[in-house]
C-alpha positions as CSV (number, residue, x, y, z in Angstrom):
1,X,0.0,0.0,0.0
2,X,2.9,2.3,0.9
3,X,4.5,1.6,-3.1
4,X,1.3,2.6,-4.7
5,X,0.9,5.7,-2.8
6,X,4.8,6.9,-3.2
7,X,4.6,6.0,-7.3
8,X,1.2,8.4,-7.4
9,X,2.8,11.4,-5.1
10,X,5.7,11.1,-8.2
11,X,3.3,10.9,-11.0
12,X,1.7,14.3,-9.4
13,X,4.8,16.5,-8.9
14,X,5.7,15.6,-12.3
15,X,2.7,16.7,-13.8
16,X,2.5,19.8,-11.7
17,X,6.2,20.4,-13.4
18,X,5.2,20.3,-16.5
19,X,2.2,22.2,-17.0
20,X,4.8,25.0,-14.7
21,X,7.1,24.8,-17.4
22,X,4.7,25.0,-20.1
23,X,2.8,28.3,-18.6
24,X,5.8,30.1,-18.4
25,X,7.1,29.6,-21.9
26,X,3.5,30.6,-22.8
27,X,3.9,33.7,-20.8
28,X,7.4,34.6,-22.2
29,X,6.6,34.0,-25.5
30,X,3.2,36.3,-25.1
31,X,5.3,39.1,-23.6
32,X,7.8,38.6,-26.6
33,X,4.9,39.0,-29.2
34,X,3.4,42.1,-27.9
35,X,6.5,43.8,-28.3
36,X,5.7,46.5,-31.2
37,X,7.7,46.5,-34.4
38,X,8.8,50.0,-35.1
39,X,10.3,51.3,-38.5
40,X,13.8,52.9,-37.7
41,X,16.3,55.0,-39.5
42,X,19.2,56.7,-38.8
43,X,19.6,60.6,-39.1
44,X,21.7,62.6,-41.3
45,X,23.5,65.4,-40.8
46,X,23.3,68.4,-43.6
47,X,25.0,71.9,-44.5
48,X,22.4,74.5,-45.0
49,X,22.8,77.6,-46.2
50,X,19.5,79.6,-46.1
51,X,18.2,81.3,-49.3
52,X,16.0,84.4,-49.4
53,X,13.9,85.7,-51.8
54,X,13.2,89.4,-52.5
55,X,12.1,91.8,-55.4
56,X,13.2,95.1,-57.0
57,X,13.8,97.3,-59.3
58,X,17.1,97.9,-61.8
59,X,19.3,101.1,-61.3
60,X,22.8,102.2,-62.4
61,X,24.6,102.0,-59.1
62,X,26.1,105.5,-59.9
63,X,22.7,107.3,-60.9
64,X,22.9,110.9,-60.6
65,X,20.0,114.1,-60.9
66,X,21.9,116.4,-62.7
67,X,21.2,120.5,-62.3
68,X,22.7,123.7,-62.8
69,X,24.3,125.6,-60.0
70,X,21.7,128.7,-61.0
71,X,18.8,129.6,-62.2
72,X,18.1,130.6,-65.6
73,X,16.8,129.9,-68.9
74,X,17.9,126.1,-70.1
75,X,19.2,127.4,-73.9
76,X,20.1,124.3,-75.0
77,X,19.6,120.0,-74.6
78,X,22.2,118.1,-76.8
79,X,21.3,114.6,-75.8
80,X,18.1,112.1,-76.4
81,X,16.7,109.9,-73.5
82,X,18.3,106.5,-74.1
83,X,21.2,107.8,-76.0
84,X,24.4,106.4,-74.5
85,X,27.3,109.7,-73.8
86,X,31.0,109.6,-73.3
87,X,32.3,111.4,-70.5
88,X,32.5,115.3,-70.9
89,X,30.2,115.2,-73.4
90,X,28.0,118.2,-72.9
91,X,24.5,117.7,-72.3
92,X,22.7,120.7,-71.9
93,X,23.5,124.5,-71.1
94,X,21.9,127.2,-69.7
95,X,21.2,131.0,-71.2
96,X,24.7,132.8,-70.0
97,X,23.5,136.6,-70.4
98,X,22.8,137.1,-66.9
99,X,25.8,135.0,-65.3
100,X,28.4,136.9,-68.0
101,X,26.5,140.2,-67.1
102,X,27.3,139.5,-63.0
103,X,30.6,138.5,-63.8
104,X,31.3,141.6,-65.7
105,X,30.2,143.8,-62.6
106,X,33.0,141.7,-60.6
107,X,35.4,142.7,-62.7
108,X,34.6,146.3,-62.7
109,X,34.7,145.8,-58.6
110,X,38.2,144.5,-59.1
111,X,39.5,146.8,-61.2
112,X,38.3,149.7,-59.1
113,X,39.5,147.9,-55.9
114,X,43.2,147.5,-57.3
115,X,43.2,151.4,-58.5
116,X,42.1,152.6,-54.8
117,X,44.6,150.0,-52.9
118,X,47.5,151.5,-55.4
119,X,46.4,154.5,-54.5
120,X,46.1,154.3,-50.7
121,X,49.7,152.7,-50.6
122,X,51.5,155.3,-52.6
123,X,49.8,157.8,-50.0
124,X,50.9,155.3,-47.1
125,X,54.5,155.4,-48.3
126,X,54.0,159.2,-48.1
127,X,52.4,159.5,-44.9
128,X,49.5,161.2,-46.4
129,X,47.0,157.7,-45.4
130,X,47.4,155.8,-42.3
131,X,47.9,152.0,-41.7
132,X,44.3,151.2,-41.2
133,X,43.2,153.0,-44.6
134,X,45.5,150.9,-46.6
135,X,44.5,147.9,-44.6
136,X,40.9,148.7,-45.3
137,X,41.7,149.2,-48.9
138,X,43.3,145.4,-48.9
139,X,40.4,144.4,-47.5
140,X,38.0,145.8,-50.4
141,X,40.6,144.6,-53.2
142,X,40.8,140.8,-51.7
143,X,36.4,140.6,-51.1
144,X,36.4,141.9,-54.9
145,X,38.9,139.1,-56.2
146,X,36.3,136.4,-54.6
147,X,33.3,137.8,-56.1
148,X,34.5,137.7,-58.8
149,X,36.5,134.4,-58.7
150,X,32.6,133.0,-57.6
151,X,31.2,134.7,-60.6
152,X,33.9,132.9,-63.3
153,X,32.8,129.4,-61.5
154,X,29.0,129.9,-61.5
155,X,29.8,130.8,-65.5
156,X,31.6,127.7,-66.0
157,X,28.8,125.8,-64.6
158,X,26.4,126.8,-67.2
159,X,27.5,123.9,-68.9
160,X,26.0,120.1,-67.7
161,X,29.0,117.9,-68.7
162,X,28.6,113.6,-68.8
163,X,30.7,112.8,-65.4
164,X,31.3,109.2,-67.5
165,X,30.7,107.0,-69.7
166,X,26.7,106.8,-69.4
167,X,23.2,106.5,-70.5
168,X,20.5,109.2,-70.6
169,X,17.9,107.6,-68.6
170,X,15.6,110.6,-68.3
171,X,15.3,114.7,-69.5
172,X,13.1,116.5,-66.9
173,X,13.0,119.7,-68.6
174,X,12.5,121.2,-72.0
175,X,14.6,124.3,-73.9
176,X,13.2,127.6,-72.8
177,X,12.2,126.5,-69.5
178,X,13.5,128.2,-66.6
179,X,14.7,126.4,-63.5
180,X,15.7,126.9,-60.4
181,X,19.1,126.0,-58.8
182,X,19.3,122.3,-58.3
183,X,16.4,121.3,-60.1
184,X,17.2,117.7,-62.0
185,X,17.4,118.6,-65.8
186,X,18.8,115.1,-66.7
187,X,19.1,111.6,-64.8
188,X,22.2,110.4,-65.7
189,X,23.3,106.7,-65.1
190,X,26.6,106.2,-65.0
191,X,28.3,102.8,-66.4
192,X,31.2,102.6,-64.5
193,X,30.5,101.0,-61.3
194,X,27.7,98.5,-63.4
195,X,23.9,98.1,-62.4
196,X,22.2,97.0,-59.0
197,X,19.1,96.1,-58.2
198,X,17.7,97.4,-55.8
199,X,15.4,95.5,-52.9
200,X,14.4,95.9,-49.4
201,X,14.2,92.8,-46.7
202,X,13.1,92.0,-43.5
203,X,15.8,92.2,-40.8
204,X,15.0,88.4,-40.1
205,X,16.8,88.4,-43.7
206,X,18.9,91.5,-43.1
207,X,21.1,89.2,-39.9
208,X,21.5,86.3,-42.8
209,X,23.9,87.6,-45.3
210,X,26.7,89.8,-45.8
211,X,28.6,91.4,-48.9
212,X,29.8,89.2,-51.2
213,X,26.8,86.8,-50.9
214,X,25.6,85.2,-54.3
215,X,22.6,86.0,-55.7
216,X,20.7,84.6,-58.9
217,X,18.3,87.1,-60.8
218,X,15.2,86.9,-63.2
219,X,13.5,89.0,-65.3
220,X,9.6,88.8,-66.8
221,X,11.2,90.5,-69.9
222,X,13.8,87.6,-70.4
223,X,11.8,84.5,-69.1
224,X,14.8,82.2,-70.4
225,X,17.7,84.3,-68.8
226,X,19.5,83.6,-65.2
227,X,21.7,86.5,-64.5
228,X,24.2,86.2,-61.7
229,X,24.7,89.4,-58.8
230,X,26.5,89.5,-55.7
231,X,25.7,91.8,-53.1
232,X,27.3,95.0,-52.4
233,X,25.8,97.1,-49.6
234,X,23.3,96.1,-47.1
235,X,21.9,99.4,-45.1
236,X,23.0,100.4,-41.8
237,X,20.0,100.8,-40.6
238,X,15.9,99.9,-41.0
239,X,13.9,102.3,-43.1
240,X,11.8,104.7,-41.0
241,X,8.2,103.9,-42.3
242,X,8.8,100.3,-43.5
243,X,11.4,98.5,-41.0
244,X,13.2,97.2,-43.7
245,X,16.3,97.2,-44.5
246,X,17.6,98.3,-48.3
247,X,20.3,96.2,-50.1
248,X,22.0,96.7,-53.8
249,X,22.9,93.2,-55.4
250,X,25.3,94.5,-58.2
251,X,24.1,92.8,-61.2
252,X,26.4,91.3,-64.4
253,X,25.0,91.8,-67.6
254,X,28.1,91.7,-69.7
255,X,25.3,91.9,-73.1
256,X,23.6,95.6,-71.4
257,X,20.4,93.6,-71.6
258,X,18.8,95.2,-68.9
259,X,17.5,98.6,-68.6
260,X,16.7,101.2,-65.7
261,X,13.8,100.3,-64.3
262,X,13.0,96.5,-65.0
263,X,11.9,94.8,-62.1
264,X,13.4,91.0,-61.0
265,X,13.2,88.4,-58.7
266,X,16.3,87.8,-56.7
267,X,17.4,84.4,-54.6
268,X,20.1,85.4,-52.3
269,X,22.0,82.4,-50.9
270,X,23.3,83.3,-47.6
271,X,27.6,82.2,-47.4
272,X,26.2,81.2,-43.7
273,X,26.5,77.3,-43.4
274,X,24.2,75.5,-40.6
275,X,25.5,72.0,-39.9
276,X,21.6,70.8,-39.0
277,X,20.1,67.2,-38.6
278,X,17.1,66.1,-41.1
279,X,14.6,64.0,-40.4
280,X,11.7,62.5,-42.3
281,X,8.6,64.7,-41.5
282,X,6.2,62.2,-40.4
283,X,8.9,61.0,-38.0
284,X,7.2,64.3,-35.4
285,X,4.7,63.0,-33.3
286,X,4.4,66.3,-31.1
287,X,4.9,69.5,-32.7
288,X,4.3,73.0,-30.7
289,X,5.7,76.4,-33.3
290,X,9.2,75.2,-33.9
291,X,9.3,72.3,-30.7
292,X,8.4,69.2,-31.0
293,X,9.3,65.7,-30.2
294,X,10.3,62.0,-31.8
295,X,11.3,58.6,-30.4
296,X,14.3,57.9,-30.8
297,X,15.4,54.1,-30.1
298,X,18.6,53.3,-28.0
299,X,19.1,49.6,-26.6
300,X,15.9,48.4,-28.4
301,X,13.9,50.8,-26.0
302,X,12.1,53.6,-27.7
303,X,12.4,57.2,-25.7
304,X,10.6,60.4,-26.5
305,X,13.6,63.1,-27.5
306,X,12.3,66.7,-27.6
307,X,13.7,68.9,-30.5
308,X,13.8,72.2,-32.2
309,X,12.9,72.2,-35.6
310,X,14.9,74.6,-37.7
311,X,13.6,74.5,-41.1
312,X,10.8,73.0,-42.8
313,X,11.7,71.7,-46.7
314,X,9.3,69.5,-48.1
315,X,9.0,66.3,-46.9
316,X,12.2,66.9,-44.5
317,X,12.7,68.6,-41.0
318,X,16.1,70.5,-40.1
319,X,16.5,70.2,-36.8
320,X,18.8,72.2,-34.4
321,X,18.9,70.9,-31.3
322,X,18.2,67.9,-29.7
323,X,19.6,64.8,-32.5
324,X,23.2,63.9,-32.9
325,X,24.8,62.4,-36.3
326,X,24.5,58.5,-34.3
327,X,21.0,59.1,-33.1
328,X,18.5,56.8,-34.6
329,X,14.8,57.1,-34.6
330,X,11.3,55.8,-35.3
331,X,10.0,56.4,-38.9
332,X,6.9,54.6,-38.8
333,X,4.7,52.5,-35.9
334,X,5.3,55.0,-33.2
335,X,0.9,55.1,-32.9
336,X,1.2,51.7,-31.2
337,X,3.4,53.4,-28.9
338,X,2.5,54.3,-25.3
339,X,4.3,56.0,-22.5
340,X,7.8,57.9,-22.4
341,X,10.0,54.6,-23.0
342,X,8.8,51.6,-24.3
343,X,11.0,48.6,-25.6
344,X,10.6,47.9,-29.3
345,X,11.8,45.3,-32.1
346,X,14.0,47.7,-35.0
347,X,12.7,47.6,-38.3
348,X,15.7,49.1,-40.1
């Protein structure tokens, strides 16, 4: 009776063993399943250089409103609008009568002036005048030589003469018109220091580039042409009413294609390089203005990572701060995802 009893006590624990064994490998091999499969890749790291857009208008970069010193009668205009001038070439002049009439009073001053000081110093030398007569006398003689040395140099401006080689962009007056001193008669673009366009950008932009940056250039009137610029001068300071800041981007036309006044489209790529991570874009789960947030796997275990997204270009995010060049992260299956670390099986 004792036997029988013993061999069923064995034939119990072994049982008991084996259905122990059997419910944990269920167990292990149910917690193995429900491990999610993510899609992982690694991240890249990129050079960026940031490009800005802007529009403007075409100018000679030496552009000047010319005028005459005086006022008077413009007599004559020897150029055309458009026509292309040497320098010294004279454009226009202006009626002389009245200038030549004032500078002939000067000289009658002067002449006068030189008689009396001769005079007053023969009579010094006598001791017929005193010291401050003669010095007086000077005085007169001296103030006469500068009005009339003024009135010889208003004369010679009565003649507008081409500062350099050029192009008439625009005649403001006609002959016979009278103007004042300073008024523009002609708008003379000069072709020595080449053609700019001119723009205005934000000063988001403005803190971007410097001198020297490249620039590419279009024009509605030559839909097939790319011209190439580089810019020269970036404005000290914002403009009063817009808050912008003005720039020139010097423009090559070696073929004088363009003319004052055309307006383009410039891309300005900044010589600023960001060394940036990119992402895919649907690798964001979180997104808050330019914070947001991924999984990125280390040790099969998947932890949130905060970043700061830099740029957005197409399907691709730039990001900042946050990734290294060895970081890897989920791409896809991150929605069966719960929690701030979770272990996951790589899909690479």
């Amino acid at each position: 009776m004792i036997k029988k009893t013993y061999k069923i006590s064995l034939f119990v624990l072994s049982m008991s063993l084996v259905i122990s064994c059997s419910t944990n490998k269920d167990e292990s091999e149910t917690v193995k399943t429900n491990i999610p499969v993510v899609s992982v890749t690694k991240v890249n790291e990129v050079n960026y250089s940031e490009e800005i857009r802007a529009t403007g208008r075409i100018s000679f970069n030496n552009e000047y409103k010319m005028s005459f010193k005086t006022a008077g009668i413009v007599e004559n205009i020897y150029v055309k609008e458009g026509q292309r001038v040497n320098t010294g070439k004279v454009l226009a002049t202006i009626n002389t009568v009245e200038i030549e009439a004032k500078t002939s009073q000067a000289e009658i001053v002067v002449t006068k002036a030189k008689r009396d000081y001769e005079r007053t110093k023969t009579l010094y030398k006598g001791s017929v005048a005193t010291l401050e007569q003669l010095e007086n006398v000077e005085s007169q003689l001296q103030n006469a030589q500068k009005n009339l040395q003024a009135a010889q140099f208003n004369l010679d401006q009565t003649k507008m003469i081409a500062p350099a080689n050029g192009i008439i962009q625009k005649i403001m007056v006609r002959e016979n018109e009278i103007t004042g001193a300073g008024n523009p008669i002609v708008v003379f673009g000069a072709e020595d220091k080449g053609k700019v366009l001119v723009t205005s950008i934000s000063d988001v932009d403005a803190v971007k580039i410097k001198n020297d940056d490249k620039a590419t250039l279009h024009f509605d009137a030559f839909p097939d042409s790319i011209f190439n610029g580089e810019i020269i001068e970036i404005a000290g300071m914002a403009n009063a009413k817009t808050g912008t800041f003005e720039i020139k981007i010097k423009v090559y036309d070696s073929k004088n294609k363009l003319k004052s006044g055309f307006i383009g489209s410039a891309k300005i790529t900044s010589s600023i390089t960001n060394h940036w991570i990119e992402i895919p874009i649907e690798s964001l789960i979180q997104a808050d203005k330019k914070n947001g947030v991924v999984y990125k796997v280390e040790n099969e275990m998947a932890v949130k990572q905060k970043v700061h997204v830099a740029k957005i270009l197409n399907d691709k995010l730039l990001i900042s701060k946050g990734l290294s060049t060895t970081d890897n992260i989920i791409k896809e299956g991150f929605s069966k995802l719960k929690g701030d670390s979770i272990p996951v099986k790589s899909n690479y």
